[in-house]
N, C-alpha and C positions, 0 to 999 in steps of 0.2 A: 522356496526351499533354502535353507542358510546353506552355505558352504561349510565344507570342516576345516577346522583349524586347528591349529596343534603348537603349542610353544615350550619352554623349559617351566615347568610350575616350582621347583624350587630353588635356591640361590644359586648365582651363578658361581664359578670357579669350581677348583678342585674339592671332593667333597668324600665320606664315606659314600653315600648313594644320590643322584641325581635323578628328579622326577621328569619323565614328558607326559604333556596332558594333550588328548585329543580330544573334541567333540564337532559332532555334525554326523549326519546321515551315513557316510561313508566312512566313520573312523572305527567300526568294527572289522569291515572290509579291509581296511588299509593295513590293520595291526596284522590280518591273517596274512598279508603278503610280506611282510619284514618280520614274524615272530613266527617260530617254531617251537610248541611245546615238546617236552620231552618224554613227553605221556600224554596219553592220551585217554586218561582219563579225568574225567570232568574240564577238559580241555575248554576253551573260548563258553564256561559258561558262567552267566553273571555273578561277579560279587565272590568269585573264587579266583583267587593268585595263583598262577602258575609260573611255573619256573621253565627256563626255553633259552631258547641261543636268537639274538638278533642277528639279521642276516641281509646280505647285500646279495640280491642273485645268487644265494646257498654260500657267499662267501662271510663265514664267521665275524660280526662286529665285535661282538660283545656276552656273553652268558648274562643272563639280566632274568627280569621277573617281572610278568606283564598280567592288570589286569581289568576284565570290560564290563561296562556297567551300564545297562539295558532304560531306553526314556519309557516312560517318565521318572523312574527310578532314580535316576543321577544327580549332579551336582548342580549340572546346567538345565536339568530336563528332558535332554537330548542323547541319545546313543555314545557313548563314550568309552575314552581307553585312557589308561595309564603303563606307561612303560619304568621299570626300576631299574635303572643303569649303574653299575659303576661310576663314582662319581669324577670323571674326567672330561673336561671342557672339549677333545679331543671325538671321544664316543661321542659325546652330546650333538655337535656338531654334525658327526654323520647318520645320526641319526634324524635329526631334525631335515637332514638333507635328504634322507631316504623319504622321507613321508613329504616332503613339499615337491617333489619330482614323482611324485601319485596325486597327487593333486590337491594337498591340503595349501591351508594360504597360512601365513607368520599370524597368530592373534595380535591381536590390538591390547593396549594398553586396557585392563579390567572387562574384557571380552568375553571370559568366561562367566564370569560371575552377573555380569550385562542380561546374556543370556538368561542364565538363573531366575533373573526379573522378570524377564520380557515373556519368559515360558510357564510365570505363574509359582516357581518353585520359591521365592521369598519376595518378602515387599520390599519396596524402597529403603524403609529404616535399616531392615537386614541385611542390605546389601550395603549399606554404607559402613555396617558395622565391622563388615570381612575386614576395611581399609584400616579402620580405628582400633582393630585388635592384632590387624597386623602390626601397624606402625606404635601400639602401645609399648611405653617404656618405662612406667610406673604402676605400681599394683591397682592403687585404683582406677589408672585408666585401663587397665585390662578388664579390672570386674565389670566395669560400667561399661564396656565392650560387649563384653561375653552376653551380658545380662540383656543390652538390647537385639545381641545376634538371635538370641533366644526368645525376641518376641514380647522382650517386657515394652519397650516404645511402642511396636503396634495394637497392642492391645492395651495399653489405655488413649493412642489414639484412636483405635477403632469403636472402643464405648463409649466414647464422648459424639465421635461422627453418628452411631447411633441416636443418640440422646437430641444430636441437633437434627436430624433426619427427622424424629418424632416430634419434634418444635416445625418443621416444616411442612409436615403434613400437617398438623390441626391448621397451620395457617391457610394454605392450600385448598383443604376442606370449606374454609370461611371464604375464602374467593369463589370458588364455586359451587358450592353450597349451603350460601347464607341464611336463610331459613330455617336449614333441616337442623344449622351447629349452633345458630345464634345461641342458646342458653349456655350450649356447655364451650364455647368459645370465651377465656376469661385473661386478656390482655394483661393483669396486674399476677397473673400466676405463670403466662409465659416470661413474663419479665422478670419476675422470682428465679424463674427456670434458667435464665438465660445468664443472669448474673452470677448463679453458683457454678456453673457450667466457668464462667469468666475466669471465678478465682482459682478455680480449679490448675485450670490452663497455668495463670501467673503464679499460682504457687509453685508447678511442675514447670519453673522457665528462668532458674536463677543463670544467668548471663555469664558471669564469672567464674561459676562453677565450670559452664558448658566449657568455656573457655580453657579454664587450666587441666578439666580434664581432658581433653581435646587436643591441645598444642601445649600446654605446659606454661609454665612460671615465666616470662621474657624476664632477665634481669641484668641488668646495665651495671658494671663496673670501671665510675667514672675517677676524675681524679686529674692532680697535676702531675705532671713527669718525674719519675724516681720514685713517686710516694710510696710504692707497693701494691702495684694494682695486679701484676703480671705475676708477681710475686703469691699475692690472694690466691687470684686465680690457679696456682697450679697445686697449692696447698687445697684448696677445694675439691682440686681434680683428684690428688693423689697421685700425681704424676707432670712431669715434665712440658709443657706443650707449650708454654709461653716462654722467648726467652730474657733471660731475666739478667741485667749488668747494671752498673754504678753508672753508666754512661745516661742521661737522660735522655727521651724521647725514641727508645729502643724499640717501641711499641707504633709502627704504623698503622696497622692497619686493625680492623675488629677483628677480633680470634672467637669462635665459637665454640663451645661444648655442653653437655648435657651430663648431669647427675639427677638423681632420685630421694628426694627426701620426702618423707610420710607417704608414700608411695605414690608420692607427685613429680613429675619430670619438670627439673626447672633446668633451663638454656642460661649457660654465664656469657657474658659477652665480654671478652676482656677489650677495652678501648685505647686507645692514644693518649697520653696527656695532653690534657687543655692548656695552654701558653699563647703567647704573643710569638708567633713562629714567620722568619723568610723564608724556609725550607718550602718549596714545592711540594714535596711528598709527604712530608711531615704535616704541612697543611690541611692537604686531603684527608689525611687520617681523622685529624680534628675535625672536620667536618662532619665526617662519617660517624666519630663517637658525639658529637651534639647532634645526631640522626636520633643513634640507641637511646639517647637519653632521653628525646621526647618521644619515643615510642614503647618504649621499657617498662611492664608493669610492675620492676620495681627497681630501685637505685639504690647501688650500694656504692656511697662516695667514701674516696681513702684522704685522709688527711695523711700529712706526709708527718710522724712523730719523729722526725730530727731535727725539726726547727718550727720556728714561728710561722700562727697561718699567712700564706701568700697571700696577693690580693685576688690573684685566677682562684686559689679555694674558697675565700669570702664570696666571690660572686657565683660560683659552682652554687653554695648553701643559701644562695642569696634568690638564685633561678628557682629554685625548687624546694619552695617550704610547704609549699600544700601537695609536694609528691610526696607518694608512698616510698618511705627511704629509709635506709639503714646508713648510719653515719661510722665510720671507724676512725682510729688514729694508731697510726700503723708502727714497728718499731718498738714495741714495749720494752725488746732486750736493753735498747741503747738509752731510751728515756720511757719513764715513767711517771710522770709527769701530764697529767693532762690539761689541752690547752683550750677544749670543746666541751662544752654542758652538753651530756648524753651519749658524749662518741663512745662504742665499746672501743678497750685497748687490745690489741694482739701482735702476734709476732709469728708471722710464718717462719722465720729462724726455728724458734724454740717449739711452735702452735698450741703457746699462751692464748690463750680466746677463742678458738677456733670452735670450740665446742657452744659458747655462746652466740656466735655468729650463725652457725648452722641453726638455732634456737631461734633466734629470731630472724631469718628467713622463712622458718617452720612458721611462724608467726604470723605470716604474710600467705600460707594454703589454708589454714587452719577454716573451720568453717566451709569447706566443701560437702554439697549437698549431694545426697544420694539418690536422685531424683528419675524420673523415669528418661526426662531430656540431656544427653548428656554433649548434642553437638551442637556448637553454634547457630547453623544451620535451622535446625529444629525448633530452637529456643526462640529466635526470631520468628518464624510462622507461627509458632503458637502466640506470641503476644500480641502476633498482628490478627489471629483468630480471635483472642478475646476481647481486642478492642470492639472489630465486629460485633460480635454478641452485647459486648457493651452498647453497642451504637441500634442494635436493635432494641435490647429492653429500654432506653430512652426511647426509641420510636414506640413500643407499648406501651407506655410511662403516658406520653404526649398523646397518645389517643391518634397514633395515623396511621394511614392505610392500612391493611394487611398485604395488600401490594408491598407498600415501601418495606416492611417489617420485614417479608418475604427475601428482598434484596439484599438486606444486612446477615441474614441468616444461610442465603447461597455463599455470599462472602466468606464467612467463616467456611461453610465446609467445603468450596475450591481450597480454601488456604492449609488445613489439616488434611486434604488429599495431597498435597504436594510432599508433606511429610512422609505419608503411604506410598506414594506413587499414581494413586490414583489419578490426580487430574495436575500433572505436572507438564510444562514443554519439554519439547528433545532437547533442544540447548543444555536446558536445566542439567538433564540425564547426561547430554555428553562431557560436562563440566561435569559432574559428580566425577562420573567412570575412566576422564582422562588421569584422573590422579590416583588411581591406582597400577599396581605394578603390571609388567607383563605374565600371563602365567595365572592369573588368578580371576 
């Protein structure tokens, strides 16, 4: 029998209303001993809100609005309650203390929603989806959220897992009833089968997409000291974050932040200038920004437009000609003058260029598929499903066993149960669910 657990299901701090969530066997029981409805009609019955005073041994918490939602009908699957508090970090608190002193335990990190799987209320896909539309910060990472919390992942992996299921019986059939299927057993039609079923897969498995709708654009803003990188950067932001002096190497450490273009979340990383530095800490920094740069799915290098290039920026352009990169030359107020085949010019001063820069960043999402896979995660089992299936129509191709064909074809569908949930290890699951919030 699980225990109940109970945590803050919405943000923490001061709020207009703060959520607590209960579930487990005892969180109908527990809500009647800390909530008093004020009426008593339709009082503790499912899926209706009441309104009531929260209560410490009849001593007043809070006036709030509580309500319970009966298994298998719920969130979790499980007997559950919601309490609506006033949103003060203060209530919250005593509230959460009232129900752990009844015997509820703090939930764990994506406990609820854990549950929800484990009691058959969503698959694996749809449970990963709650994280991906939480933590969505561009439109189309929301759509391609929503879209698979709704079942569009499982269901076209669930018709394909049919499809292989039907490729595994006729084979099955031929191992143990070779006789009765010899005729209608036709190796060069399973291996037809198997290869559409392939493309399938790798059509619905673009990497990049999964990728940027998933986590976002990584983009690196490299550069020597002073050039304007800090400066970019908060012209980007529309706001302050970097700060920005004539003094060189002002910039130690990586700055992060997140904007939204074509409703793609792209991360700017403002960096250190690159130079010939004795500075300790100044070093570090350099370090840190030749990290971003070989990890950055894309490079936005500033030439510095008030003088000639250095020789740190010839070797910056020099490391990275087959990265994907956006070249600038920064300054345009003071010179105009360009000294780079291809650099856009701009001027966070005036934000001369800004608009074409944003352009061609856009340039670098463009071509995001709308596909049914939209997390990493996913995209990889599926490719490593269709190699199977690949690996099986060769073994029909080649005329072996139906044993061995057999093998190729279980492969694949452990590998698309992993995606469902079906045939995944707990590791797996407890690495999914550790990276969700608490509360959810």
């Amino acid at each position: 029998m699980a225990h109940t657990i109970a945590a803050l299901a919405s943000a923490p701090g001061m709020a207009g209303i703060s959520i607590v969530r209960l579930s487990g066997n005892d969180s109908h029981a527990m809500l009647r001993q800390v909530f008093e409805p004020a009426s008593s009609k339709d009082a503790f019955k499912p899926r209706y809100m009441m309104y009531g005073t929260l209560h410490d041994n009849k001593h007043p918490v809070d006036e709030c609005m509580a309500v319970i939602f009966s298994a298998p009908s719920s969130y979790t699957g499980e007997d559950s309650a919601e309490i609506h508090l006033h949103g003060s970090p203060l209530i919250v608190k005593e509230c959460l203390n009232l129900l752990y002193r009844l015997g509820a335990e703090p939930a764990k990190p994506g406990e609820f929603t854990r549950r929800a799987f484990e009691n058959g209320r969503m698959d694996l896909s749809r449970a990963e989806a709650v994280m991906q539309l939480i933590s969505a910060q561009g439109e189309l990472s929301a759509k391609a959220a929503l879209r698979q919390l709704r079942g569009g992942t499982f269901s076209f992996i669930h018709n394909i897992q049919k499809e292989v299921i039907d490729i595994l019986s006729t084979i099955e059939a031929a191992i143990d009833f070779p006789e009765e299927v010899e005729d209608s057993y036709s190796p060069s039609e399973l291996a037809s089968i198997c290869d559409d079923i392939a493309n399938r897969l790798l059509k619905s498995s673009d990497a990049r997409s999964a990728k940027l709708l998933s986590l976002g654009l990584e983009v690196a803003i490299v550069g020597t000291p002073n050039a304007g990188k800090s400066s970019l950067f908060n012209t980007l932001l529309m706001e302050d974050r970097a700060i920005v002096t004539e003094t060189p190497g002002t910039t130690r450490d990586v700055l992060r932040a997140s904007i939204v273009l074509s409703g793609v979340t792209v991360i700017l990383n403002d960096t250190a200038g690159i130079q010939d530095s004795k500075d300790a800490v100044e070093k570090l920094g350099i370090q840190r920004a030749k990290r971003e740069m070989q990890t950055a799915d894309l490079l936005i290098i500033v030439l510095d437009g008030a003088g000639p290039l250095s020789r740190e920026a010839r070797q910056i352009l020099k490391e990275n000609t087959h990265r994907s990169r956006i070249v600038l030359q920064s300054k345009v107020d003071i010179n105009r003058t360009p000294y780079y085949d291809g650099a856009l010019l701009f001027s966070s001063y005036t934000g001369e260029g800004m608009d074409e820069i944003r352009s061609a960043i856009i340039a670098n999402i463009n071509g995001v598929q709308d596909s049914e896979l939209t997390l990493s995660r996913h995209v990889d089992l599926a490719k490593k499903a269709a190699q199977a299936l690949t690996n099986a129509k060769q073994s029909f191709i080649d005329g072996d066993s139906p044993d061995l064909c057999a093998v190729h074809i279980q492969d694949a569908l452990r590998l698309l149960g992993e995606i469902t949930g079906d045939s995944v290890s707990e590791e797996v699951i407890d690495s999914i669910f550790s990276n969700f919030c608490v509360g959810k």
